[in-house]
C-alpha positions as CSV (number, residue, x, y, z in Angstrom):
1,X,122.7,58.7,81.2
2,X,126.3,58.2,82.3
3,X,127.9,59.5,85.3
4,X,130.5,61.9,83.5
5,X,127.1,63.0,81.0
6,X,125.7,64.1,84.5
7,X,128.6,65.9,86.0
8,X,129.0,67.9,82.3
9,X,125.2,69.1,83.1
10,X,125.5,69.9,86.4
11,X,128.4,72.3,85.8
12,X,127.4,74.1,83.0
13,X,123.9,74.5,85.3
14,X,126.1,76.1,87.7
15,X,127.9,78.0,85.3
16,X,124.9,79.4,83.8
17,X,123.3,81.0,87.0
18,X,124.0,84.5,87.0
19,X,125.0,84.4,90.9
20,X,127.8,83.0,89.1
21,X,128.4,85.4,86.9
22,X,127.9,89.2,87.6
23,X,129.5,90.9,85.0
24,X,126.5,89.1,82.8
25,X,124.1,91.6,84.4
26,X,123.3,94.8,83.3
27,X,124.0,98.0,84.9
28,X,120.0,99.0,85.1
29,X,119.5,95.2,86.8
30,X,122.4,95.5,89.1
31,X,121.3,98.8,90.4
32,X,117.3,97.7,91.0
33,X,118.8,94.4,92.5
34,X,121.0,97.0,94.9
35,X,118.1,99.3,95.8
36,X,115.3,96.1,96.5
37,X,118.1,94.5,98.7
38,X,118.7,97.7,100.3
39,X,114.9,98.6,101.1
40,X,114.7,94.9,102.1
41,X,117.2,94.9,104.6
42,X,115.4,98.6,105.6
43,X,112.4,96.8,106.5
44,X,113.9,93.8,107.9
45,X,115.2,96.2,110.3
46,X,112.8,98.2,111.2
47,X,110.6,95.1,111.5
48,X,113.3,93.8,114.2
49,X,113.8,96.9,115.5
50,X,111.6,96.6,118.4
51,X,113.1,93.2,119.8
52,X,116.1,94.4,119.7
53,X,115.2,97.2,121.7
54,X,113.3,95.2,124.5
55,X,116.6,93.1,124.2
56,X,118.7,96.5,124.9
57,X,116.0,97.4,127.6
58,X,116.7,94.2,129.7
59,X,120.1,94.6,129.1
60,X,120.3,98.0,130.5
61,X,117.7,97.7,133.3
62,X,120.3,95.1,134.4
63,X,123.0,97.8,134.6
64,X,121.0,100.3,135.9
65,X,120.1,98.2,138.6
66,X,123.5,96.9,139.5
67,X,124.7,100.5,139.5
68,X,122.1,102.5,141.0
69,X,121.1,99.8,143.6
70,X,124.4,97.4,144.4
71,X,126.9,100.1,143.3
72,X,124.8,102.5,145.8
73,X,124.4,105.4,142.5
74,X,121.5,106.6,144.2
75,X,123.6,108.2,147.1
76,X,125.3,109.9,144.5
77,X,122.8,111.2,142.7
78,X,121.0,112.7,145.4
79,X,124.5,114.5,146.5
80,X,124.3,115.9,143.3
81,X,120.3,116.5,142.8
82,X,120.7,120.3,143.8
83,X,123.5,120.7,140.3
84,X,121.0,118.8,138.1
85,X,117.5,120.3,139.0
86,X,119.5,123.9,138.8
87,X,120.7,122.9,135.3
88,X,117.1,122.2,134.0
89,X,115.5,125.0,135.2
90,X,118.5,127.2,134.4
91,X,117.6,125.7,130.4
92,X,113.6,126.0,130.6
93,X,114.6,129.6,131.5
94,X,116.7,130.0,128.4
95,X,114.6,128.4,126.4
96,X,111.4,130.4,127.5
97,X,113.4,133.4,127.1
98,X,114.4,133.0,123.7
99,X,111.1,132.3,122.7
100,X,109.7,135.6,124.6
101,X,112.8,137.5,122.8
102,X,111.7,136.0,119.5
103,X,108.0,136.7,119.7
104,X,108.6,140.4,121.1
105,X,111.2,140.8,117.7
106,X,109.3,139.3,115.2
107,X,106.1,138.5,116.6
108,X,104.0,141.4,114.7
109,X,106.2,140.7,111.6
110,X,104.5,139.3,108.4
111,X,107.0,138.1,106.1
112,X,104.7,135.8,103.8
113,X,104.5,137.2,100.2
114,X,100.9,136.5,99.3
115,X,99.6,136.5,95.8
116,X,97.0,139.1,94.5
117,X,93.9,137.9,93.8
118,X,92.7,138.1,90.2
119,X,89.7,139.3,89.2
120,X,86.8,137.7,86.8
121,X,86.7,140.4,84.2
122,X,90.9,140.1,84.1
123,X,91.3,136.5,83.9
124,X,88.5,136.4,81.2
125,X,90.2,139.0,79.2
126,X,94.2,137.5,79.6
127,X,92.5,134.3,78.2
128,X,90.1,135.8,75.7
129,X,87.1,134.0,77.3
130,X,83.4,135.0,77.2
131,X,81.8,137.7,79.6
132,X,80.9,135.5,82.6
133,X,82.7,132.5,82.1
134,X,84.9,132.9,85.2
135,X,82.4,133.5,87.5
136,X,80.9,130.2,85.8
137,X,84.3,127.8,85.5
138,X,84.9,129.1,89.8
139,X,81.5,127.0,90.2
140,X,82.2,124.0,88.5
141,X,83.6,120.7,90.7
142,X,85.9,119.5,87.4
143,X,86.5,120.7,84.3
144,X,89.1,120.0,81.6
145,X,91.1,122.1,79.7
146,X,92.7,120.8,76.3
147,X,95.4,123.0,74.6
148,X,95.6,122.9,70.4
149,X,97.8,124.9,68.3
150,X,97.8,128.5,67.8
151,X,97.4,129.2,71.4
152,X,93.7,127.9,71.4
153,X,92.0,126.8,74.3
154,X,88.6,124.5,74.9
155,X,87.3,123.9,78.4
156,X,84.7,121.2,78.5
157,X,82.7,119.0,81.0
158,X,84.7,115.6,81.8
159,X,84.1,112.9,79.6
160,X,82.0,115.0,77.2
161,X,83.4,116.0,73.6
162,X,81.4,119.0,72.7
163,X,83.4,122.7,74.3
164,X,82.0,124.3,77.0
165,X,84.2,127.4,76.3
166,X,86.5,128.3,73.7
167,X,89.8,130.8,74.5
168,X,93.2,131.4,73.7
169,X,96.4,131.7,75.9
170,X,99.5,133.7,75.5
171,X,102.6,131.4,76.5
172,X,105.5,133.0,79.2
């Protein structure tokens, strides 16, 4: 094979990756390629997030200490301890208040709508059942319900063709 035979191939090799050539990709491709490279970099990061944290925690314990011990901060923040243990206390108090305020408002107050119950004899008659086959379906583990035309109805055992109980439904 000659030299300029070899050069012809290796260029239209290049030119036929698609790196080479997005606008050869389809929309639906682009976008999965967007979101795998996005969730990729997601983990990558939050795999690497915790050395980069003991990184930052090294970093900062050296400030910390330069500024706390060589800098003397701890002369000034023990000037100052009386303004910031007042402050905390001053918000537990708050806090503790507005939850004392909120439970004496709407402590007793039920604002959950609950549903009420049905009875046997009603759900067998809205679905046209047999007498007693509520009371029997409530026991059962698994059943399954298969819908046909005309609003009909067929509960049977799973994995078993004959009907355990026939009924209709009226659509909403």
């Amino acid at each position: 094979m000659d030299k300029w035979e070899k050069e012809i191939r290796k260029k239209r090799k290049r030119e036929s990756l698609i790196i080479n050539r997005p606008e050869v990709l389809k929309k639906t491709r682009r976008r999965i390629e967007f979101s795998l490279t996005t969730i990729g970099w997601a983990v990558w990061i939050f795999l690497c997030r915790p050395l980069l944290i003991i990184l930052l925690w090294f970093l900062s314990f050296r400030v910390f200490f330069r500024h706390m011990v060589d800098l003397g901060g701890f002369v000034g923040l023990q000037q100052l301890k009386i303004y910031y243990v007042s402050v905390i206390i001053v918000i537990i108090f708050l806090v503790r208040g507005w939850n004392l305020y909120n439970k004496v408002r709407y402590g007793k107050k039920t604002r959950r709508k609950f549903v009420r119950g049905v009875s046997d004899e009603r759900l067998e008659k809205c679905f046209k059942l047999p007498q007693g086959s509520a009371h029997q379906l409530q026991g059962m583990k698994r059943f399954d319900v298969d819908f046909f035309d005309g609003h009909q109805i067929r509960i049977r055992l799973p994995g078993k063709p004959q009907s355990l109980i026939d009924g209709y439904f009226k659509p909403s």
